[in-house]
C-alpha positions in Angstrom: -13.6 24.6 -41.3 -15.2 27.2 -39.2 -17.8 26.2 -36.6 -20.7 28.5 -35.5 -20.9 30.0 -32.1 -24.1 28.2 -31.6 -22.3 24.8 -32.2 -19.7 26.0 -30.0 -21.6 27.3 -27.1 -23.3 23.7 -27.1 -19.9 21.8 -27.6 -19.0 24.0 -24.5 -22.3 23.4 -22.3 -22.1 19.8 -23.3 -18.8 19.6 -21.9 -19.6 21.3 -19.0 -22.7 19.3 -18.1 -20.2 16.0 -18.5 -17.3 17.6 -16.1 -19.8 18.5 -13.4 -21.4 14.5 -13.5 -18.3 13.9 -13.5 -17.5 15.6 -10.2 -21.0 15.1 -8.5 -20.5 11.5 -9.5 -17.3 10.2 -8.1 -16.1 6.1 -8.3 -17.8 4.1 -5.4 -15.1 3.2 -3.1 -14.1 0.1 -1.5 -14.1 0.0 2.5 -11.0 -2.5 2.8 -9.4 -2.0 6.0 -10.0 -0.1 9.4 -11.3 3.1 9.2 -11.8 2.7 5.4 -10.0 3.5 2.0 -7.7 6.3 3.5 -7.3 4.9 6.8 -8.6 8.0 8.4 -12.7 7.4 8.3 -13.1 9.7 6.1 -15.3 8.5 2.2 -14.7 9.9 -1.2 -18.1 8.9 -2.4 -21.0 11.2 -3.5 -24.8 10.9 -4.3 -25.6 9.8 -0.5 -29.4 10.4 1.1 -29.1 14.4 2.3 -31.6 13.4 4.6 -33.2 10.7 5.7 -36.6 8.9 6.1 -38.3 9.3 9.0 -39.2 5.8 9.2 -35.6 5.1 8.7 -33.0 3.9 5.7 -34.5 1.2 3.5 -32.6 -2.3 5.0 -30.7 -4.3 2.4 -30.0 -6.9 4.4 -29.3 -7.8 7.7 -28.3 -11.6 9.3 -27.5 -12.7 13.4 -24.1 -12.7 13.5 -21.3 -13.9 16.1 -19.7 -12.1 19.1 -17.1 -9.6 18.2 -16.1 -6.0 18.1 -13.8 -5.8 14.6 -16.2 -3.8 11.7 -16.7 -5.6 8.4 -14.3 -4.6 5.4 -15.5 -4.7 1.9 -13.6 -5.2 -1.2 -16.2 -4.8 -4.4 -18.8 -7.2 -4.2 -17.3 -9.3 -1.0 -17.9 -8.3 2.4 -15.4 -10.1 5.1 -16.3 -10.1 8.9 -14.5 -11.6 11.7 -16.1 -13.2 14.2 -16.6 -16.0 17.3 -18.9 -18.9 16.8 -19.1 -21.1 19.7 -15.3 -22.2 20.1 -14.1 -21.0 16.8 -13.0 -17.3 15.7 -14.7 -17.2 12.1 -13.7 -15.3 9.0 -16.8 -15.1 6.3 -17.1 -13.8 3.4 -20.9 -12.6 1.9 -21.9 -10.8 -1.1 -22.6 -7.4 -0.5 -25.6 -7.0 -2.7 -27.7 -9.6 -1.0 -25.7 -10.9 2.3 -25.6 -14.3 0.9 -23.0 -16.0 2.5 -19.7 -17.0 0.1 -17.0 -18.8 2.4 -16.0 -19.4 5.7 -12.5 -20.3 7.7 -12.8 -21.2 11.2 -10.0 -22.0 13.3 -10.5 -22.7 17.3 -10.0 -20.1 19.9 -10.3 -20.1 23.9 -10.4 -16.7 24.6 -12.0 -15.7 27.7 -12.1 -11.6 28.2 -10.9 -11.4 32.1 -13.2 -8.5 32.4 -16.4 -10.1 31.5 -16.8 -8.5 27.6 -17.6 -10.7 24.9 -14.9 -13.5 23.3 -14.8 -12.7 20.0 -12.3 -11.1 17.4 -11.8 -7.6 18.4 -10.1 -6.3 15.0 -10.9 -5.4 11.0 -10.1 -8.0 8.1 -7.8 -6.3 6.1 -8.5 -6.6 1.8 -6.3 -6.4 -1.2 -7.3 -7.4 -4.5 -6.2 -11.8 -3.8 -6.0 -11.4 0.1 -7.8 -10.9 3.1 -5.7 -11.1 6.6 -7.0 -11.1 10.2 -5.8 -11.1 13.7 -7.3 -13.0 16.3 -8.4 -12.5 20.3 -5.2 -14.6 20.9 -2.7 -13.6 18.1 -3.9 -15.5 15.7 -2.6 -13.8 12.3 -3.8 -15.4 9.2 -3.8 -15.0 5.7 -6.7 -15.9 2.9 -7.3 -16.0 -0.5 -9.8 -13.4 -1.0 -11.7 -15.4 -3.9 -12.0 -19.0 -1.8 -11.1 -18.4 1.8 -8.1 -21.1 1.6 -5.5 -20.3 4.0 -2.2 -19.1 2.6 0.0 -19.0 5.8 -0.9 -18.2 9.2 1.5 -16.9 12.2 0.6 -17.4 16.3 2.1 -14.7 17.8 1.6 -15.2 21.0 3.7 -18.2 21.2 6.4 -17.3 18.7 6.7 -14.1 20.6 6.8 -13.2 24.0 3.8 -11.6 24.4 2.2 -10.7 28.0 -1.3 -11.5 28.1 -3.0 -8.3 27.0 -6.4 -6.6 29.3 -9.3 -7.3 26.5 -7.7 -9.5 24.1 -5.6 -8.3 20.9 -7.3 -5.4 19.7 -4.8 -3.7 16.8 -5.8 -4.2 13.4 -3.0 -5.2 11.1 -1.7 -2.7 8.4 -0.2 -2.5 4.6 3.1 -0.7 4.1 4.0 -1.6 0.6 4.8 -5.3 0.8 4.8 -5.0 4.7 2.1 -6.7 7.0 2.4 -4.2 10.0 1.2 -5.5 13.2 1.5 -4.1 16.6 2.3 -8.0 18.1 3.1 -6.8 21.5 6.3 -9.0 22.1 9.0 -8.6 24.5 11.7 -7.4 24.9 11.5 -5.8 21.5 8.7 -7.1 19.3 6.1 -4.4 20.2 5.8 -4.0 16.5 6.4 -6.3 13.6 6.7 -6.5 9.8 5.6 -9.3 8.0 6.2 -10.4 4.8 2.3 -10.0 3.1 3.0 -12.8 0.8 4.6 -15.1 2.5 3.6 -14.4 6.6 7.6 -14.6 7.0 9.0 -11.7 9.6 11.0 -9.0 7.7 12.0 -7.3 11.4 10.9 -6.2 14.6 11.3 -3.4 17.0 9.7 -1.7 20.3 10.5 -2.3 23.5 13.3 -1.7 25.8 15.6 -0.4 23.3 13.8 2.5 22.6 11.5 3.2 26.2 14.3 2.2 28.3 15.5 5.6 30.1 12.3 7.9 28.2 10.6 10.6 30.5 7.8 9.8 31.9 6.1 13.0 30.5 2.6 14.0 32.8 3.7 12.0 35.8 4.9 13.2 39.4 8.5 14.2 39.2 9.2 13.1 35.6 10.6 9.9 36.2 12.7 8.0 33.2 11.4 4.5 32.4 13.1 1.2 33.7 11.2 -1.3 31.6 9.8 -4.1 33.0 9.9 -7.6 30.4 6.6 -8.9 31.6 5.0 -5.5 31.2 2.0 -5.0 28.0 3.1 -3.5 24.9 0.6 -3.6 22.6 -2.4 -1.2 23.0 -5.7 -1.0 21.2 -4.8 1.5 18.3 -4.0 0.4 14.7 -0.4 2.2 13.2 -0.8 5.0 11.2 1.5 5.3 8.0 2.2 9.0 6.6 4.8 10.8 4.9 6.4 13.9 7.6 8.6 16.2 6.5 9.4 14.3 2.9 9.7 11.1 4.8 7.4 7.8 5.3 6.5 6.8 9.0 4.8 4.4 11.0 2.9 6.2 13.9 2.4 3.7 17.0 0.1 4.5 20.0 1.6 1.9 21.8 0.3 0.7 25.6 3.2 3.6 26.5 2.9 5.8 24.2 3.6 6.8 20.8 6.4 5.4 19.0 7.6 6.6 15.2 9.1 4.0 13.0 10.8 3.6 9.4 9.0 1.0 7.8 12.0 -0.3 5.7 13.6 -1.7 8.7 11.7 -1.0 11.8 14.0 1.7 13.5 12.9 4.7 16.1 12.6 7.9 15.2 11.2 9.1 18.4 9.4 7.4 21.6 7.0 9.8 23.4 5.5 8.5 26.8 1.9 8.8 27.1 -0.2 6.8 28.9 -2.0 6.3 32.3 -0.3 6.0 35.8 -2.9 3.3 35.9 -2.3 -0.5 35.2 -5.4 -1.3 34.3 -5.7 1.4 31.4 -5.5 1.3 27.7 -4.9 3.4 24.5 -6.6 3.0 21.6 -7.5 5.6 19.1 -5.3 5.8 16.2 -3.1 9.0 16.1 -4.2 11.5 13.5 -1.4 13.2 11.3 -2.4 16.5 9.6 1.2 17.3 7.8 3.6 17.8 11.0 0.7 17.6 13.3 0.5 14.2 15.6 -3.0 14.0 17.5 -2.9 11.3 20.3 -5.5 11.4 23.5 -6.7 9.0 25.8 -9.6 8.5 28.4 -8.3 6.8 31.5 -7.9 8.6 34.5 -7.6 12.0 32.8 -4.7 11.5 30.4 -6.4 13.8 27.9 -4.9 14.8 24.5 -1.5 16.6 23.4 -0.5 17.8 19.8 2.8 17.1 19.0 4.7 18.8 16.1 7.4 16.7 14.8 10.8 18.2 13.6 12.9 17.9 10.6 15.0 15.7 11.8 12.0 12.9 12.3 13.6 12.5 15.7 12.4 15.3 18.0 9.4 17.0 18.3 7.4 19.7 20.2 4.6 19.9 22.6 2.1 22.0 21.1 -0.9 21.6 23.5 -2.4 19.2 26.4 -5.4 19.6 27.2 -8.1 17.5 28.8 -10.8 19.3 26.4 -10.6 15.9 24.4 -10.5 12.5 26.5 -11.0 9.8 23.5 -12.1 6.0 24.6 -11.7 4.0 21.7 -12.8 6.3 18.9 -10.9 7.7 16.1 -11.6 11.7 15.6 -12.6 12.8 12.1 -10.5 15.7 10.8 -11.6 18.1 8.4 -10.5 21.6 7.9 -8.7 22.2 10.5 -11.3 20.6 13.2 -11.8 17.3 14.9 -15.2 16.1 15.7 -15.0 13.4 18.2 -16.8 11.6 21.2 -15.0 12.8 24.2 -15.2 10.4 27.9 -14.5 7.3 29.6 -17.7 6.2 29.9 -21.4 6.4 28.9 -22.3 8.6 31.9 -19.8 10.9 30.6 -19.9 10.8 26.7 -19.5 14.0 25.1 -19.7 14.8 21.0 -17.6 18.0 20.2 -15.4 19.7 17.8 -12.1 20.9 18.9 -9.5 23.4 16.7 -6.5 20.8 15.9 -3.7 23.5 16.2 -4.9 25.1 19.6 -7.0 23.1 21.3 -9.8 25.2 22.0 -13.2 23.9 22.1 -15.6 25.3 19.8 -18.9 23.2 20.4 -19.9 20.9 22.7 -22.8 18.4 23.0 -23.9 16.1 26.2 -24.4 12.6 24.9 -24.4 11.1 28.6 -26.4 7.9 29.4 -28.0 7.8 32.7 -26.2 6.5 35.5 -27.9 3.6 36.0 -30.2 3.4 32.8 -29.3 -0.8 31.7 -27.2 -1.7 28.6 -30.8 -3.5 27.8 -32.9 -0.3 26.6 -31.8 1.7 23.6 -31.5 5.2 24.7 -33.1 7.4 21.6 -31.9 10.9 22.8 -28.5 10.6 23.6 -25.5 8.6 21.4 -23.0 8.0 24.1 -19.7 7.1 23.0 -20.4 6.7 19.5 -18.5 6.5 16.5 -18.3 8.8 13.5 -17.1 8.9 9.9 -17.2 11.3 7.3 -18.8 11.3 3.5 -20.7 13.5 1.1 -19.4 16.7 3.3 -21.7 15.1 6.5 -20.7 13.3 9.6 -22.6 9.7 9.6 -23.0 9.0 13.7 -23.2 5.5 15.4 -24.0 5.7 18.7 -23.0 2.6 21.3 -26.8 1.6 21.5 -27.8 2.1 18.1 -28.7 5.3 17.2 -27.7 6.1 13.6 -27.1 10.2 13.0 -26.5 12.2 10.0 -24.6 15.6 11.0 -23.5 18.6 9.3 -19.8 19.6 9.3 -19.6 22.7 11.0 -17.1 23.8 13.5 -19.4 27.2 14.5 -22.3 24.5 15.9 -23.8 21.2 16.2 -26.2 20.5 13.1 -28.0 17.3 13.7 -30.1 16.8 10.3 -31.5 13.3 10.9 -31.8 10.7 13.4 -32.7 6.9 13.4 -33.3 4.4 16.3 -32.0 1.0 14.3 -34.2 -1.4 15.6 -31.8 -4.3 14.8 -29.0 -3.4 16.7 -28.3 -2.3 20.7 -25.8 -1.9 23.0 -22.5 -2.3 22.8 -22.0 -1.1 19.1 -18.7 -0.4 19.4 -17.6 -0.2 15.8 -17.8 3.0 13.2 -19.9 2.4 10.1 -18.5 1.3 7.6 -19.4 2.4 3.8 -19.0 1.1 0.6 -20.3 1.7 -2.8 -23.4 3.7 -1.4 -23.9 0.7 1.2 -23.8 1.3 5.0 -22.2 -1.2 7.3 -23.1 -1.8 10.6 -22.7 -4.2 13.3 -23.2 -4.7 16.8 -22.4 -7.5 19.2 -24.5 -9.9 17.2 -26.1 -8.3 14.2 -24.6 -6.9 11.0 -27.1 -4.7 9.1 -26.5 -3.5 5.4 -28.6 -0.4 4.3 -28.6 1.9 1.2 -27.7 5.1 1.3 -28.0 6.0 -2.4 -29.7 9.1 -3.4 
């Protein structure tokens, strides 16, 4: 039977108009670990505000919460946050449409930060579809059902490991490598990095330490000294692995308190150990390296360590310097990549906050903009002009902006010039919010020291 071209041409639009909802309306994603679905901060979803309300976004809900640092994680209709309660590090679980609390699982914790910050949890729950895992101020590592909260198994690194008593508490968020729990435990001599068993908490291997810094340039320091490693000396930093295929091969990318270390995560061996870090002891890493195919982006803010761009080799145990430059000096953000850019907060401190865009495979700035607090404005008063060192990630083709007093932007991506579109003052939450938004299922996450806020960002 012959159809008419009228039928046809409205078979044809018809099928058209369902392929482009179809593209304009992508799944909702889950946010279930650090830096969200891909590990990167970077969202799939669609159908977000293009700009917002001048009286701000409408509020879902929003509830006092304990100290902390760590972001929330979401896992469909469960949102899990870490925190401290009095003498107790707390994992809870609420429902994400109303904040109504579902479970709890306390467990008690001493922590006192020697530098006067606050004592709770510093890093993400991480989600699968039965679990939920955490790690602890202390070490704590410990394993939920994801449906009750019961405790499936728990591990204490810091006594089963020799672990030196890190600056601001334990700060790397574990990972999932298949059936691998990778966490960056810290331990000496050579149990900077560990694989647990997921389902069991039992340890599968361990590596990092001596073996493989023992003898290493000291790359960036006066005379380019090798390393003679010390066994009470801090291993683990703040940054959270990285797992990527390079050159046809699956990695673990470490920023650890020395620098960056590459590991296979079948059994935990070096592929290559690349010092970076401060000549200063009381400095830290902790951005998570960013991987464009070959690429490896680490930088660092203390005392003018900067960034370098490292190209890795075929053989997945040598690589080359691309650039250094100190164009980029990252506190404790993660950049967002896109296209060939990375758009990051740039200094050490607020005085000295920077938000720019950088070209990944030269190094050359291409904007700049001054986000400095101050010098000597208090913690107290929101500052509505300027984010600091905020925190950025990317959905809908737009740069969502948290910056460490509050201030909620919405930027465009564009690598020519900064594009601020909208800007909100979130009255809930002040200084220090020290953890990216998080977003899930058109919902947007966001926390401070004791206030998580849930707001919609649907269309």
């Amino acid at each position: 039977m012959r159809l008419s071209s009228k039928i046809l041409i409205r078979a044809s639009g018809a099928l058209l108009c369902a392929t482009c909802c179809l593209a304009e309306n992508k799944p909702d994603e889950d946010w279930p670990q650090f830096l969200g679905p891909h590990g990167n901060g970077i969202s799939d979803e669609t159908g977000l505000l293009e700009r917002w309300p001048t009286n701000g976004l409408p509020i879902m809900w929003d509830k006092k919460i304990g100290t902390g640092y760590g972001a929330p994680s979401v896992r469909a209709e469960r949102v899990v946050l870490h925190h401290r309660m009095a003498d107790q590090e707390i994992v809870e679980c609420f429902e994400a449409a109303s904040g109504k609390p579902l479970w709890r699982y306390g467990y008690p914790s001493q922590f006192v930060d020697p530098y006067g910050y606050n004592n709770g949890p510093r890093c993400t729950p991480l989600l699968t579809a039965d679990r939920c895992y955490t790690f602890g101020a202390e070490g704590k590592l410990v394993c939920l059902e994801l449906q009750t909260g019961n405790l499936v198994w728990q591990r204490d690194t810091a006594k089963e490991f020799e672990v030196p008593p890190p600056f601001f508490g334990v700060g790397s968020s574990p990972i999932l490598e298949g059936d691998l729990l990778i966490v960056m435990v810290g331990g000496q001599p050579n149990a900077g990095v560990v694989a647990f068993d997921a389902r069991t908490g039992k340890t599968v291997w361990e590596n990092v330490g001596e073996k493989n810094w023992q003898g290493v340039t000291m790359t960036g320091w006066p005379g380019e000294l090798k390393v003679r490693w010390k066994r009470w000396d801090k291993q683990a930093s703040y940054s959270t692995p990285v797992p990527a295929t390079v050159n046809g091969q699956r990695q673990i990318f470490c920023l650890m308190r020395q620098g960056l270390v590459s590991l296979n995560p079948t059994n935990g061996n070096a592929n290559l150990s690349f010092w970076f870090r401060s000549r200063v002891e009381e400095s830290v890493n902790a951005m998570s390296p960013v991987v464009v195919d070959d690429l490896i982006f680490i930088s660092a803010a203390y005392y003018r360590v900067g960034s370098v761009l490292l190209r890795v080799q075929p053989d997945h145990r040598s690589f080359n310097e691309v650039w250094r430059s100190t164009t980029l000096e990252i506190h404790w953000t993660t950049p967002i990549y896109h296209d060939g850019y990375l758009y990051a907060f740039s200094g050490r401190n607020e005085p000295d906050a920077r938000f720019r865009c950088v070209e990944l495979k030269t190094g050359r700035l291409q904007w700049d903009r001054d986000e400095s607090w101050p010098l000597h404005s208090s913690h107290e008063t929101p500052q509505p002009d300027v984010y600091g060192r905020g925190s950025a990630i990317l959905a809908d083709g737009k740069l969502i902006v948290l910056g460490e007093g509050g201030l909620l932007g919405l930027f465009k991506v564009n690598p020519q010039k900064p594009q601020e579109i909208s800007r909100w003052q979130v009255p809930q939450l002040h200084y220090a919010c020290w953890a990216a938004p998080v977003l899930s299922r058109k919902k947007l996450y966001l926390r401070s020291e004791d206030e998580l806020i849930c707001l919609n960002l649907a269309k």
